[in-house]
C-alpha positions, 0 to 999 in steps of 0.5 A: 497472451498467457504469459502477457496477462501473467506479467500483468497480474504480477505488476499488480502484485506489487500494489497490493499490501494489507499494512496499515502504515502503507495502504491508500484505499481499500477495495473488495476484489470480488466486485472489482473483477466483475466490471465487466463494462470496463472492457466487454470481456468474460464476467469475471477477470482478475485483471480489471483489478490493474484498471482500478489500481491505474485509476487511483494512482491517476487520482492520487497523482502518485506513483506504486499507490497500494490498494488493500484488498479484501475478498470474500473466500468464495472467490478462490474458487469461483469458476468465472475466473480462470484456473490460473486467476484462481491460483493468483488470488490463493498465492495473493491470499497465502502471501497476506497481499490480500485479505480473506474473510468468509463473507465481506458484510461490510469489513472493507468499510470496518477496515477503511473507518480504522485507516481513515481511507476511501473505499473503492466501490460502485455501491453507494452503501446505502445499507451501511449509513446508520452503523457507518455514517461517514459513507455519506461523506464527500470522497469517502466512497469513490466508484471506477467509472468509464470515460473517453480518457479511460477508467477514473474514479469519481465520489459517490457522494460530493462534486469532486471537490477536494476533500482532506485525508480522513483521521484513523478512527480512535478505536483502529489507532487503540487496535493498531497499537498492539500486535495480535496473535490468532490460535489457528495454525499457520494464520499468516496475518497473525501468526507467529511463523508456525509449526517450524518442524514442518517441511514446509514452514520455511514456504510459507509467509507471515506477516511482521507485527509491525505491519499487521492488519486491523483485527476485525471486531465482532460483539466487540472482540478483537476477531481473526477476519479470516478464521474468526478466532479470538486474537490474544494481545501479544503486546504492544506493536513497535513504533513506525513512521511513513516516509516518501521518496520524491524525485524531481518533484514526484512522489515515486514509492512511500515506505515504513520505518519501524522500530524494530527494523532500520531501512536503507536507502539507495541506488540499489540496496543489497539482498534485494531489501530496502528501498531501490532508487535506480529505476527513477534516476538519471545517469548523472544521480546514478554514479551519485548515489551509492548501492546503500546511501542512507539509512533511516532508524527510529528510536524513542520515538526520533528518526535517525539518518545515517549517511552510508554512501561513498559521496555523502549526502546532506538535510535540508531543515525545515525542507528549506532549499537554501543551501546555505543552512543544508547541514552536509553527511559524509560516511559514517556520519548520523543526525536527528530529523526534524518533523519537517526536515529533509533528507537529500541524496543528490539534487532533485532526490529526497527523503521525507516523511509522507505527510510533507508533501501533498501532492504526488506531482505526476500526471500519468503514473506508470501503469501497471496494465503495460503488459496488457494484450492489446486485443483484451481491452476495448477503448472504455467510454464508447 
């Protein structure tokens, strides 16, 4: 069961981020594990966390939705989780997939108003209405709750009705234009690598400024969340753009194109890097599509898409899907992108900024609780 429940928190490893670019909702882990309603287990278990992940991207109708998860430094050490759990969350911490701070007060919603995110929680924030009023707001704050079909989260606020993505807030869009740099040593979220004398420098992870988090703001002083030092403007943070893969019709994995950091699209792209297609295609898109089959840079604020494949590949302006205005690539060939314009690598299989489409188009995304042992988790809702 050991090794099953490791393979587990794994799968939820790779739904976590803190780039602002990428996350969807923001949750503070420390009440999330405590579910314990959810499956009448120990008081505290990491792997409730998968359930809410599941949850969102079931809300969401998307597949590898990533949460931004925060959590008291408390956590790591508290003993209602295993010694094993415990270590995860050091390792999640360590590598900037989760964001430490020494006590939440209400920095999920600090963070979730700069996104312009939900935040994933059962507590109505009553304490918070007069200094974060949009906590009133339908869909705002969505809660896991149990049912007969499993956990699903509902608003806390609203009848469910459907409500448009919240804008970033002006001061997040001011704070997320510039790259910040913390004095304590070795912070991983706003570091710049370390001592790289050290033994250990090449161990250790940082995050790029492309995809730092919010800073915190205290007395209005753009603070470390996690030592809560004062951050020095280190400049301004390179331009990114957000695009989705869709195939047939679902949304399978969102990704950033920064500036300083073109991405390759394809089958299988090589050095484990850029965006993998071949767990999604079909036998026939597979001999299509090459290792590396497009690759998307941003410059001046214009993305640029190169065809890099063996077969080529072609843009659909406008995300028309008359062929007869699809402009063909063949290799080595580059074109401007429209904002509305699409990129595709075979039939079914395209590339496009995320905000084109908004629906996910999947009803059951793959769930990250797979390798759950069964004997863990009692049928929620009854």
């Amino acid at each position: 069961m050991r090794f099953e429940v490791s393979k587990v928190l794994d799968a939820i490893e790779t739904r976590l981020t803190t780039d602002p670019a990428l996350a969807r909702a923001v949750v503070d882990l420390s009440e999330v594990v405590r579910y314990a309603d959810l499956d009448g287990g120990r008081p505290a278990s990491l792997v409730r966390l998968g359930l809410l992940v599941d949850a969102l991207g079931r809300h969401m109708s998307e597949e590898n939705v990533p949460v931004y998860a925060i959590t008291p430094r408390a956590l790591l050490s508290d003993t209602d989780l295993t010694s094993n759990e415990r270590m995860v969350v050091r390792r999640w911490a360590d590598d900037g997939k989760v964001e430490v701070v020494p006590q939440l007060d209400d920095r999920a919603l600090e963070v979730a108003e700069m996104l312009g995110l939900p935040v994933l929680t059962r507590d109505r924030e009553d304490r918070f209405r007069a200094s974060r009023p949009w906590v009133t707001e339908p869909g705002r704050l969505l809660a896991l709750v149990s049912s007969q079909a499993g956990p699903t989260l509902v608003a806390r606020v609203g009848r469910g009705e459907v409500t448009p993505p919240a804008p970033r807030s002006p001061l997040g869009e001011r704070l997320l234009a510039r790259v910040w740099s913390c004095p304590a040593p070795n912070c991983n979220a706003y570091g710049s690598g370390g001592d790289s004398d050290s033994p250990f420098a090449d161990m250790r992870v940082y995050t790029s400024p492309v995809s730092q988090p919010p800073p915190a703001l205290r007395a209005g002083v753009p603070t470390c969340p996690r030592h809560g030092d004062r951050l020095r403007d280190a400049g301004a943070r390179p331009a990114t753009e957000v695009f989705s893969v869709r195939i047939d019709g679902v949304i399978r994995q969102r990704f950033a194109v920064s500036e300083d950091q073109a991405v390759v699209i394809g089958r299988a792209p090589e050095g484990g890097s850029g965006v993998m297609l071949g767990q999604w295609l079909t036998d026939e898109a597979r001999k299509w599509i090459s290792r590396g089959h497009v690759q998307l840079s941003l410059r001046g604020g214009e993305i640029t898409v190169t065809d890099i494949s063996m077969n080529g590949s072609g843009v659909r302006p406008g995300g028309s899907m008359d062929d007869d205005a699809r402009i063909p690539l063949r290799r080595e060939q580059s074109l401007l992108l429209g904002p509305d314009d699409v990129v595709e690598l075979y039939a079914g299989v395209y590339v496009g900024r995320s905000k084109l489409w908004a629906s996910g188009g999947v009803v059951q995304p793959e769930s990250v609780m797979g390798e759950a042992p069964t004997m863990a988790f009692r049928p929620v809702g009854r």
